[in-house]
Backbone bond lengths (Angstrom), bond angles and torsions (degrees), N, CA, C in turn:
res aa  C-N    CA-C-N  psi(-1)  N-CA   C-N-CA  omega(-1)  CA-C   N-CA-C  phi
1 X - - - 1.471 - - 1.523 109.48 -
2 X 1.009 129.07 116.44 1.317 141.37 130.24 1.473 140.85 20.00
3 X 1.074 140.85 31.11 1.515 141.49 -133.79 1.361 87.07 -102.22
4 X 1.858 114.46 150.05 1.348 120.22 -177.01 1.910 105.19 -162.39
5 X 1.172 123.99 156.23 1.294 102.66 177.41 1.392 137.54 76.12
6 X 1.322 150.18 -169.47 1.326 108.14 178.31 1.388 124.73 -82.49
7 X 1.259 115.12 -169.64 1.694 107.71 -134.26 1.807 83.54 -81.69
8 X 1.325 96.35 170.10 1.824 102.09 -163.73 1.062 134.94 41.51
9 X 1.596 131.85 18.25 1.149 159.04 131.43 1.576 120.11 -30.21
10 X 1.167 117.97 107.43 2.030 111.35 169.99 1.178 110.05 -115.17
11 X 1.326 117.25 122.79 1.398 123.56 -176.45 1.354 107.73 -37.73
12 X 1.209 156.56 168.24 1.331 156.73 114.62 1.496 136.84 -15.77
13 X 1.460 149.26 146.63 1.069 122.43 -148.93 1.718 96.16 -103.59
14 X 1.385 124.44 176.59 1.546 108.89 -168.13 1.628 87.02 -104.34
15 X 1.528 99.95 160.29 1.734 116.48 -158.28 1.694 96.73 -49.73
16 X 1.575 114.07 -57.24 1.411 112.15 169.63 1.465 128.71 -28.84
17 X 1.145 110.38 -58.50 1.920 109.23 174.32 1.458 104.68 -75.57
18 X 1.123 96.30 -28.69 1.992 82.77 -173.59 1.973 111.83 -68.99
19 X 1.172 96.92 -38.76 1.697 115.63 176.30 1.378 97.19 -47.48
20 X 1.091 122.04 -63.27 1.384 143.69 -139.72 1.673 88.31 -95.39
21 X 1.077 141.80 -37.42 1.392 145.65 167.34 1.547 112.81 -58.57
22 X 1.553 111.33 -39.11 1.564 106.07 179.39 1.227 124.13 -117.92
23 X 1.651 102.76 22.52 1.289 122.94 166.67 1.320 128.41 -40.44
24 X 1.438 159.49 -156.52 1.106 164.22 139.63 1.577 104.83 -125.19
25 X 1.510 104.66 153.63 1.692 102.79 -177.23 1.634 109.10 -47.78
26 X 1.121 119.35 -55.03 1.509 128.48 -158.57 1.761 94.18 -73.90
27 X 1.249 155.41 -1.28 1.138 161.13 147.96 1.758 99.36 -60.42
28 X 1.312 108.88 -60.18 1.057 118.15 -148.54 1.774 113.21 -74.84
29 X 1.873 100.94 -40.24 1.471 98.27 139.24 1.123 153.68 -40.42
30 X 1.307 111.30 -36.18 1.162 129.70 177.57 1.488 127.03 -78.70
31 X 1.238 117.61 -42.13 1.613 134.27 134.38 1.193 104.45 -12.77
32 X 1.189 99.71 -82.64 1.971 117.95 -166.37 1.464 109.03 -40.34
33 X 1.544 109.78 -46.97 1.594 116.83 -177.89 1.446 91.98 -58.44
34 X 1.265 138.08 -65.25 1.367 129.55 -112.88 1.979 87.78 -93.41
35 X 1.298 109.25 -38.70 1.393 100.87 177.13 1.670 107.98 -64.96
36 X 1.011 128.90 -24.07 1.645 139.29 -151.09 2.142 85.78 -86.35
37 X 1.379 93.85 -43.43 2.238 99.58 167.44 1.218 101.64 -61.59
38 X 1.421 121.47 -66.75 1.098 124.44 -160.89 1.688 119.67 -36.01
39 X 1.618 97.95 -56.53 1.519 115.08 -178.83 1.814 111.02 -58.12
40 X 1.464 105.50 -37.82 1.238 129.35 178.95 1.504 103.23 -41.39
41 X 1.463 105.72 -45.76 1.694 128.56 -147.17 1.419 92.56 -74.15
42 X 1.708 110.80 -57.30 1.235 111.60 -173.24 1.503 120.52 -68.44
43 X 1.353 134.39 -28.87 0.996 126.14 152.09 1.619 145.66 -64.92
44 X 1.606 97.78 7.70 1.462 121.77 160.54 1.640 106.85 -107.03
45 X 1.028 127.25 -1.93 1.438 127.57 175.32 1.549 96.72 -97.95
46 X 1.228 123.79 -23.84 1.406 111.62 168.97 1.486 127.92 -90.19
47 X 1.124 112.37 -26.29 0.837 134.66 166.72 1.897 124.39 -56.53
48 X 1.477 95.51 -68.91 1.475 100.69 173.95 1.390 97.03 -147.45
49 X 1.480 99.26 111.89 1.636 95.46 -175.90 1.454 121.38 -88.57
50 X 1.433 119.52 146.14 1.763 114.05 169.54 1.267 95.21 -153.98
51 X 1.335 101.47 159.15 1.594 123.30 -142.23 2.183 82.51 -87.02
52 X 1.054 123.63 -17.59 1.613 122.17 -155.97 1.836 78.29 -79.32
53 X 0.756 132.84 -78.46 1.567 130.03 173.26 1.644 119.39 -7.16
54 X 1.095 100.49 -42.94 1.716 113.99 -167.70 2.094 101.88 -67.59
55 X 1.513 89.96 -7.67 1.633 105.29 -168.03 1.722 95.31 -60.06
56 X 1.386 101.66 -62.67 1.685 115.09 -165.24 1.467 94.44 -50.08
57 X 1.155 130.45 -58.44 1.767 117.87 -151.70 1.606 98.02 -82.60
58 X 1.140 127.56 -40.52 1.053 111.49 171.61 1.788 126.91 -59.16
59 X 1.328 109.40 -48.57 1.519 127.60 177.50 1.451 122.43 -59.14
60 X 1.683 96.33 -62.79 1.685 117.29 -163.61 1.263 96.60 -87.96
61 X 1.396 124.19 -50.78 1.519 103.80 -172.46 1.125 97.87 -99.33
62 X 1.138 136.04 -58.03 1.823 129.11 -173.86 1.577 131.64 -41.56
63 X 1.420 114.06 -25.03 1.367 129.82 158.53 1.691 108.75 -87.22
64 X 1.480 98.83 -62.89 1.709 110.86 -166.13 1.478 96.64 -46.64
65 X 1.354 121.74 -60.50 1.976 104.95 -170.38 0.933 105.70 -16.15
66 X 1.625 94.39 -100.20 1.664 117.21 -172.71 1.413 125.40 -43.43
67 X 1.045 105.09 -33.14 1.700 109.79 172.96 1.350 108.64 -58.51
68 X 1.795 127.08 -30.04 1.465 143.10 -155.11 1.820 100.27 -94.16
69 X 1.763 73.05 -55.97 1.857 73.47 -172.70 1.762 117.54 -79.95
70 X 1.283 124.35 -8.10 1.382 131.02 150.51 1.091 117.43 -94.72
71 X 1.169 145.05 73.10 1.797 140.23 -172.86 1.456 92.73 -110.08
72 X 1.480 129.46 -26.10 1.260 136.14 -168.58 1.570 101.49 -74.60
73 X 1.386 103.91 -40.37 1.809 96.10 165.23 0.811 129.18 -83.11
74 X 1.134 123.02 -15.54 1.556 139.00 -177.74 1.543 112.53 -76.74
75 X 1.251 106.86 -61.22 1.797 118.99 158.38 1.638 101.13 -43.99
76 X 0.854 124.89 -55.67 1.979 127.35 -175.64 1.676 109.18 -51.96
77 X 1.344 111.32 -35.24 1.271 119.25 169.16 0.813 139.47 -97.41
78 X 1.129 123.01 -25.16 1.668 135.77 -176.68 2.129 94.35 -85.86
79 X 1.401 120.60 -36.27 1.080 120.26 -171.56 2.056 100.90 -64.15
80 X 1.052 94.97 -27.50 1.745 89.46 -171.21 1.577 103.47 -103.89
81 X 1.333 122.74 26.10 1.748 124.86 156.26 1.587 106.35 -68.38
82 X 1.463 109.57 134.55 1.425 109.47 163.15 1.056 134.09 -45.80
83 X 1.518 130.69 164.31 1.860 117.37 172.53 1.477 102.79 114.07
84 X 1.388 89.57 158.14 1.809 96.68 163.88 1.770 101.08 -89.49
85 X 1.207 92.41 168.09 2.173 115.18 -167.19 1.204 74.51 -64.72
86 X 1.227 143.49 -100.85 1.868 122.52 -146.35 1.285 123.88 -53.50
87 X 1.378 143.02 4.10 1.247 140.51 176.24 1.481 94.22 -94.88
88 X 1.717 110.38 -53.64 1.253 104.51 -179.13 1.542 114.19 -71.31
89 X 0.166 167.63 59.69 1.617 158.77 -146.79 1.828 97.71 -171.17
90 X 1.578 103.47 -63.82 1.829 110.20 171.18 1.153 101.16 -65.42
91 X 1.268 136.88 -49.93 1.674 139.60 -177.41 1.416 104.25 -17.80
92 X 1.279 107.34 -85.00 1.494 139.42 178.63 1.739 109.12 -51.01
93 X 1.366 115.58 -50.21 1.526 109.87 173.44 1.533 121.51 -67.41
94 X 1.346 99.23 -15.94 1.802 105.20 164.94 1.532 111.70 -94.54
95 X 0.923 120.15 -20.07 1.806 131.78 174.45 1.572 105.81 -55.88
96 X 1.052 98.93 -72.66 1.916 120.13 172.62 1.866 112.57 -63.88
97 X 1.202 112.29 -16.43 1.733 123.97 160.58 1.733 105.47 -70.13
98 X 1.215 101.82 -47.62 1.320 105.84 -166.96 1.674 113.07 -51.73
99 X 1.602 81.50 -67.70 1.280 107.70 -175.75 1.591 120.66 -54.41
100 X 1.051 117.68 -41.08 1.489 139.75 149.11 1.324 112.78 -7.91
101 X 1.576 90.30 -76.39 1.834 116.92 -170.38 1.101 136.38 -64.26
102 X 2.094 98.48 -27.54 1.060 130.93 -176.65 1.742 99.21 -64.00
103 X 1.331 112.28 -66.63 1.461 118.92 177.18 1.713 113.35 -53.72
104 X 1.311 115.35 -36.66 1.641 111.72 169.83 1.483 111.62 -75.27
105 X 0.983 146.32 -19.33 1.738 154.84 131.70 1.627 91.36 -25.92
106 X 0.858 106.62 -92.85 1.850 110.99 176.77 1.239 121.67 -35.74
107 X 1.231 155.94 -71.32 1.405 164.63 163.71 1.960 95.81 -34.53
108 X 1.123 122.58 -57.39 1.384 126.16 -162.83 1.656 94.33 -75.10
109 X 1.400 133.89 -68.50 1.474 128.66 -171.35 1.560 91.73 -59.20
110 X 1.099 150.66 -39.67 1.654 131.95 163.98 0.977 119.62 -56.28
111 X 1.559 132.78 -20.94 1.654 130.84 159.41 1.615 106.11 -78.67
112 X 0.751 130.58 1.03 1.844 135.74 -165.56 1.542 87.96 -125.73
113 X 1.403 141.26 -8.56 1.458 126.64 -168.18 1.728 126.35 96.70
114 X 0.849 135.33 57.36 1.500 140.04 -142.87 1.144 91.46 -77.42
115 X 1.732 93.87 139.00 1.220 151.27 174.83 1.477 129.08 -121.73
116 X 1.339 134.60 68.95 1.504 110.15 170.43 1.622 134.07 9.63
117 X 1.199 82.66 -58.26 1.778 101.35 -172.96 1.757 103.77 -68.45
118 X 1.115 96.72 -39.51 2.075 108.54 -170.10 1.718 98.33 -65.31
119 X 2.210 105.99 -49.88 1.540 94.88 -172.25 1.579 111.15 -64.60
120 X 1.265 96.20 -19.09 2.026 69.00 177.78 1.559 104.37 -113.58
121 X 0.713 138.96 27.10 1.424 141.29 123.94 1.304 121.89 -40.85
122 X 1.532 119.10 -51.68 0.935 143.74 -175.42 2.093 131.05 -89.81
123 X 1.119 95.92 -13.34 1.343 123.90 176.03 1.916 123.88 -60.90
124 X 1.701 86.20 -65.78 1.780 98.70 172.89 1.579 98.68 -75.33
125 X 1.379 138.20 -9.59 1.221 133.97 -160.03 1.546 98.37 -82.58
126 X 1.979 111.85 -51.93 1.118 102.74 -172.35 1.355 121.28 -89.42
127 X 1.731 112.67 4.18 1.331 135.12 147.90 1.670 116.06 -13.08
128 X 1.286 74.42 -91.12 1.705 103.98 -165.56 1.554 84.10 -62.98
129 X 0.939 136.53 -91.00 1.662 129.70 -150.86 1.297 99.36 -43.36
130 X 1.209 151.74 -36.47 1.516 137.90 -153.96 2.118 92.74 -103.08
131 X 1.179 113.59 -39.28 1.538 102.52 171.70 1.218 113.32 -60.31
132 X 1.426 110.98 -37.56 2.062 105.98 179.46 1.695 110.63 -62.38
133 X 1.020 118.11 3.15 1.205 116.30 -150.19 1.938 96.99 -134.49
134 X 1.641 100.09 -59.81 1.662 87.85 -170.99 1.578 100.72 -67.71
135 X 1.403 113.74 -58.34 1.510 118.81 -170.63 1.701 108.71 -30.10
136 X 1.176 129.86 -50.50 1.649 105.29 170.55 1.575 111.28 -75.41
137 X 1.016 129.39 -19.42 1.070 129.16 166.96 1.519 109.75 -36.42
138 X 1.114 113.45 -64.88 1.745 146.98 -174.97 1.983 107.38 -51.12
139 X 1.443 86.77 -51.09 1.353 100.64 -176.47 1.496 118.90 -67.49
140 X 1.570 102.59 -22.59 1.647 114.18 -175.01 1.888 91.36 -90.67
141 X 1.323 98.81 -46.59 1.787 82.96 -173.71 1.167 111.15 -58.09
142 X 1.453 133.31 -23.06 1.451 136.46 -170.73 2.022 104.04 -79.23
143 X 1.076 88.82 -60.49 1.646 94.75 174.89 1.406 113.12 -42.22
144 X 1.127 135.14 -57.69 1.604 150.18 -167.31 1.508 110.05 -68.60
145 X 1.495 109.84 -57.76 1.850 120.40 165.44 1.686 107.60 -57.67
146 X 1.010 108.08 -35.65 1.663 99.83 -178.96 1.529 120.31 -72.64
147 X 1.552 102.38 -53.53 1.581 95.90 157.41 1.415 150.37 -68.07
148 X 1.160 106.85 -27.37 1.818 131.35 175.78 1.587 106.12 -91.02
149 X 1.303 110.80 152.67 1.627 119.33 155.04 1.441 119.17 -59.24
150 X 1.282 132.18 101.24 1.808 126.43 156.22 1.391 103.67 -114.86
151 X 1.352 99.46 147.70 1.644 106.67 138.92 1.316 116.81 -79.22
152 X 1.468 100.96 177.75 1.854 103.31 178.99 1.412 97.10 -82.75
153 X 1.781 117.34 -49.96 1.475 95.56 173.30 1.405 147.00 -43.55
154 X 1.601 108.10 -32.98 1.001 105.96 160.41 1.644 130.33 -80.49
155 X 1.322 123.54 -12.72 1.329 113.62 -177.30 1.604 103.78 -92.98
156 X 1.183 97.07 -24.67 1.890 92.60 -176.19 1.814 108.17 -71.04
157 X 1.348 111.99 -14.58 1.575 120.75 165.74 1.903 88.67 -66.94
158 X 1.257 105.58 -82.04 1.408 111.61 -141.46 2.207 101.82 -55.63
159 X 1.507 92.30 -19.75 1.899 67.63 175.82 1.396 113.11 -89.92
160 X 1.662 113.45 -0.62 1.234 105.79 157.37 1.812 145.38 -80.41
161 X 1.588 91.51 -3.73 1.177 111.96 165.78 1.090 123.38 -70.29
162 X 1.461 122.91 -47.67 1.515 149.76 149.06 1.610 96.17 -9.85
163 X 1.408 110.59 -61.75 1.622 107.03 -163.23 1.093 113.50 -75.99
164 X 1.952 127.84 -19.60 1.477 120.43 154.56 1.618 119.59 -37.52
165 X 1.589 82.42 -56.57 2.285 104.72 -174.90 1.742 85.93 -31.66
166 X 1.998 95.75 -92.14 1.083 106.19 -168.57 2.049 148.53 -25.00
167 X 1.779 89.05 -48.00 1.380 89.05 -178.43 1.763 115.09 -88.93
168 X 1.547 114.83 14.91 1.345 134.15 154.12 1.360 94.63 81.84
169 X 1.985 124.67 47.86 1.601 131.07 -166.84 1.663 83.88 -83.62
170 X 1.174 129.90 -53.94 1.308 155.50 -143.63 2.063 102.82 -48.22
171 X 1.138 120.39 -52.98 1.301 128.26 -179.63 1.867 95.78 -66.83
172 X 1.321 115.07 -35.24 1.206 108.34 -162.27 1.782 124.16 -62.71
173 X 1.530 92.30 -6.29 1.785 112.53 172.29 1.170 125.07 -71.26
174 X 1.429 96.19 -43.59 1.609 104.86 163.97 1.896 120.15 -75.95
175 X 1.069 115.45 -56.75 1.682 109.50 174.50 1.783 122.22 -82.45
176 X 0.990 88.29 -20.41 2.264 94.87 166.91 1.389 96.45 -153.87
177 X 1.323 107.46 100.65 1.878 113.96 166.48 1.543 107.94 -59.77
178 X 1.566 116.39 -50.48 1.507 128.54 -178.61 1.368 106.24 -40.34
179 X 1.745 134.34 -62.40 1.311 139.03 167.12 1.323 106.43 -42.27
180 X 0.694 115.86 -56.10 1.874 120.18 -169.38 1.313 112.58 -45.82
181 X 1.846 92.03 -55.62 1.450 86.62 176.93 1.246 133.89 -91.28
182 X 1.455 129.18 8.54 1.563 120.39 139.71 0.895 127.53 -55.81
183 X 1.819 116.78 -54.20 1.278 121.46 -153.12 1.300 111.38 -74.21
184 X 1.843 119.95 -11.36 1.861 116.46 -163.08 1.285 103.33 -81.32
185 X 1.800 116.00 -24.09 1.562 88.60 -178.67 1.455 107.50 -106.60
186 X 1.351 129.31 4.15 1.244 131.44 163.95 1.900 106.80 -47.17
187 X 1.460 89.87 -60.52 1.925 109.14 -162.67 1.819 85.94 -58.99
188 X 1.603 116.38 -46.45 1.844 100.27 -168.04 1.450 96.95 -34.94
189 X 1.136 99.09 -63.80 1.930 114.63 -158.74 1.283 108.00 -46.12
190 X 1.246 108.18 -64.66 1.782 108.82 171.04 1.113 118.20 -28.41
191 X 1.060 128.35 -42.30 1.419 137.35 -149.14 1.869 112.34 -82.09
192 X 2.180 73.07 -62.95 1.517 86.60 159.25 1.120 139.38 -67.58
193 X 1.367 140.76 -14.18 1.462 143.24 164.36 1.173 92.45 -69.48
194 X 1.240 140.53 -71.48 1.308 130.39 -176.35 2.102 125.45 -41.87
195 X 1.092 90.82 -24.61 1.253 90.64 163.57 1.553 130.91 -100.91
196 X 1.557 111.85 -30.86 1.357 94.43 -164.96 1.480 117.61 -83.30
197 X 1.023 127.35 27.16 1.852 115.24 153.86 1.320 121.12 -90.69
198 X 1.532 101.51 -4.98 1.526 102.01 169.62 1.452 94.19 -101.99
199 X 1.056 158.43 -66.13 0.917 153.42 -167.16 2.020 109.25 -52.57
200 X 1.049 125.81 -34.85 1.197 121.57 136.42 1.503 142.93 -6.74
201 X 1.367 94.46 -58.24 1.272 121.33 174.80 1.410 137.74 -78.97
202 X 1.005 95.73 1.28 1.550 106.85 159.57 1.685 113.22 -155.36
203 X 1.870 108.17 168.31 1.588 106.76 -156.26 1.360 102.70 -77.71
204 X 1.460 125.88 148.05 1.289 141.85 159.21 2.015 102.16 -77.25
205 X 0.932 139.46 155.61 1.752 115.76 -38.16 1.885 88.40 -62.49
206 X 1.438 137.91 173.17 1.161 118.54 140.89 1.597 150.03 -116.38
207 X 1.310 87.81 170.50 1.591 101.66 -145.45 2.302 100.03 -35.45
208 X 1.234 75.34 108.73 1.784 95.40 163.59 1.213 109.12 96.55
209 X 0.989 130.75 2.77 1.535 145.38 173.30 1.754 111.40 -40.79
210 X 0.815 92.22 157.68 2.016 85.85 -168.40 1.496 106.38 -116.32
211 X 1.272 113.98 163.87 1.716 113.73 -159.95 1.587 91.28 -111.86
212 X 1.209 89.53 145.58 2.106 104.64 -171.16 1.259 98.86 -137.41
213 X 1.412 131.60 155.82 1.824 123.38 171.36 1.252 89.93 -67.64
214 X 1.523 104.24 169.16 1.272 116.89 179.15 1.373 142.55 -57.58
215 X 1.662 107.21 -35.08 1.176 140.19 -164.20 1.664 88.70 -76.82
216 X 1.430 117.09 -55.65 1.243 113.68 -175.68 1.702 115.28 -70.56
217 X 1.041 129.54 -46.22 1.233 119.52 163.64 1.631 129.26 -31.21
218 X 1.721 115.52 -58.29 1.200 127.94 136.82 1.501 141.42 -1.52
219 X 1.284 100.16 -53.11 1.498 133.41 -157.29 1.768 78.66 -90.64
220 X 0.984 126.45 -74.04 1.356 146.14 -110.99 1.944 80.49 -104.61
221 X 1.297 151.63 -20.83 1.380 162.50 -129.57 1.620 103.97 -154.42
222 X 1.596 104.05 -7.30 1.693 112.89 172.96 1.550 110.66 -121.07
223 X 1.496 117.17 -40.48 1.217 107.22 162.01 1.651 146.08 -117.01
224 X 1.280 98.32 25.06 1.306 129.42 166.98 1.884 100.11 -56.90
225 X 1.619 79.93 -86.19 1.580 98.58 -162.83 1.455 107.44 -45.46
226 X 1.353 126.98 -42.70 1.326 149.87 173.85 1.619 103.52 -29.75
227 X 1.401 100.79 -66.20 1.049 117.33 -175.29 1.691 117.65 -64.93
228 X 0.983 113.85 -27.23 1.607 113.50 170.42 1.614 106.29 -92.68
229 X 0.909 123.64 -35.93 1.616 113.02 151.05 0.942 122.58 -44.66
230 X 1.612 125.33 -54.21 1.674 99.37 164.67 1.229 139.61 -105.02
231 X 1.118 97.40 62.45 1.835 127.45 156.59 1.166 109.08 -119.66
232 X 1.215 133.66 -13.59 1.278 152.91 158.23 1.639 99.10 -46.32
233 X 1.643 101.10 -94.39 1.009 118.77 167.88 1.172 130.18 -34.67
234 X 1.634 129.52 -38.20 1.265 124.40 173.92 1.819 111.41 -87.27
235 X 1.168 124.25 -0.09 1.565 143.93 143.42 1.617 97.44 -44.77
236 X 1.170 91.52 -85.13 1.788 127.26 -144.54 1.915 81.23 -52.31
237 X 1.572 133.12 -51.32 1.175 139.47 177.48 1.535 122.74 -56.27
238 X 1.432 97.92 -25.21 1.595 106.17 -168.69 1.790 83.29 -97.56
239 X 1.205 152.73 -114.94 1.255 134.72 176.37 1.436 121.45 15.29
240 X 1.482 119.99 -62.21 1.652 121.33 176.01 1.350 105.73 -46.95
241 X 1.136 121.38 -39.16 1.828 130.69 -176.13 1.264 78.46 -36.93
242 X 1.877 115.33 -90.10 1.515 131.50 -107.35 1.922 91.54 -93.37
243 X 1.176 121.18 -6.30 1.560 121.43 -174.10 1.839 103.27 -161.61
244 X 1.052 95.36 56.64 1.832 110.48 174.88 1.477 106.69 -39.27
245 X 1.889 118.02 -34.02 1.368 106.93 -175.40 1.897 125.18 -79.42
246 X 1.606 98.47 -5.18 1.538 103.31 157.53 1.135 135.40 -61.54
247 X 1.508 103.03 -17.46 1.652 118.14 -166.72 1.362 121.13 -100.32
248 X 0.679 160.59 140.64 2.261 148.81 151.84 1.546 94.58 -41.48
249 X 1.315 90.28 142.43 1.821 110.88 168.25 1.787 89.87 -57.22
250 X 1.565 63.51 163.65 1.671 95.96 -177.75 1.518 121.21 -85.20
251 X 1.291 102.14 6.13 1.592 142.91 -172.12 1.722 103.39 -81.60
252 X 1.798 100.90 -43.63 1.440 109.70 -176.07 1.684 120.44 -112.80
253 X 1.626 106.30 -26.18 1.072 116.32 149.03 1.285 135.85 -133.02
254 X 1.670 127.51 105.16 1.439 110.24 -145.46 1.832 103.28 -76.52
């Protein structure tokens, strides 16, 4: 062991082992999957490379770490932003939209041939379509956590499930199990980096929230938000009609 500092002193453990120390089994599975994609990932980047891949290491793990293994600062800061909890709360879930999109603007005009000129062409495009769309998203996870009992552990699972629903992983079990099973815990993560600084931002369970069985809570924290997303989406679709050039081809988002 290691001794440093004054005498009988042990350094502290680094956020990685400590995470991973107060993990729970089903955390710890889940880990296992997501590196077991990860490796997956890179041996499809060698294999046959495309720039849409380059999304995860930059996004999921390159944000998600640090974002994961500092949440304690992150929660410290995000808790002392001005506003009432639902402004902040969307504030921040459009912050991390942005930013999101900004990098999928990038990855997508490098599958189309990159251009400077094309990524920001392409930038406010996937803007607007992904705010019409996450922002009720956001608004339903906020509505549902405010009234019901969650933990954060459990809701930061369930809006990552959302991103199975969403990025259409879900059919892929039945016609390529192998796809499926990279991509489901890739999309959790996605999902979840994208959410938890808003989710941060306010208390797990909260204050007065009412107790539901589980199954229904669940239920109610998966297709809520879902459901105001797509009104989002069927917005965000009805607009693409009348001015298609606000939007990304259908090339990048069908």
């Amino acid at each position: 062991m290691t001794i440093s500092g004054p005498a009988g002193s042990v350094p502290p453990p680094s956020p990685v082992r400590r995470i991973w120390r107060e993990a729970v089994t089903g955390d710890r599975i889940f880990l296992a999957w997501l590196v077991a994609a990860a490796l997956a990932l890179v041996l499809v980047l060698v294999v046959a490379y495309s720039p849409i891949y380059l999304y995860f290491f930059v996004w999921t793990l390159g944000v998600g770490i640090p974002l994961f293994l500092y949440r304690d600062r992150v929660r410290a800061f995000v808790l002392q932003l001005p506003g009432p909890p639902p402004l902040r709360f969307l504030a921040l879930g459009a912050l991390m939209v942005l930013s999101e999109e900004t990098l999928a603007a990038l990855v997508n005009s490098m599958k189309e041939g990159f251009t400077l000129g094309l990524w920001f062409q392409r930038i406010p495009q996937f803007w607007l379509f992904n705010l019409l769309v996450f922002l009720p998203l956001f608004l339903g996870w906020y509505l549902v956590s405010h009234r019901w009992n969650y933990t954060l552990h459990e809701a930061i699972y369930l809006a990552g499930v959302v991103g199975v629903y969403s990025e259409h992983i879900l059919p892929y079990w039945i016609t390529d199990p192998l796809v499926a099973a990279i991509f489901t815990p890739v999309e959790i993560a996605t999902y979840a980096v994208i959410a938890l600084p808003a989710f941060l931002s306010v208390p797990w369970p909260a204050p007065g929230a009412r107790s539901l069985p589980t199954w229904a809570r669940y239920l109610l924290i998966l297709l809520v938000p879902v459901l105001f997303a797509g009104l989002g989406a069927f917005a965000a679709e009805t607009l693409r009609a009348s001015v298609p050039g606000w939007f990304p081809p259908r090339s990048e988002i069908p």
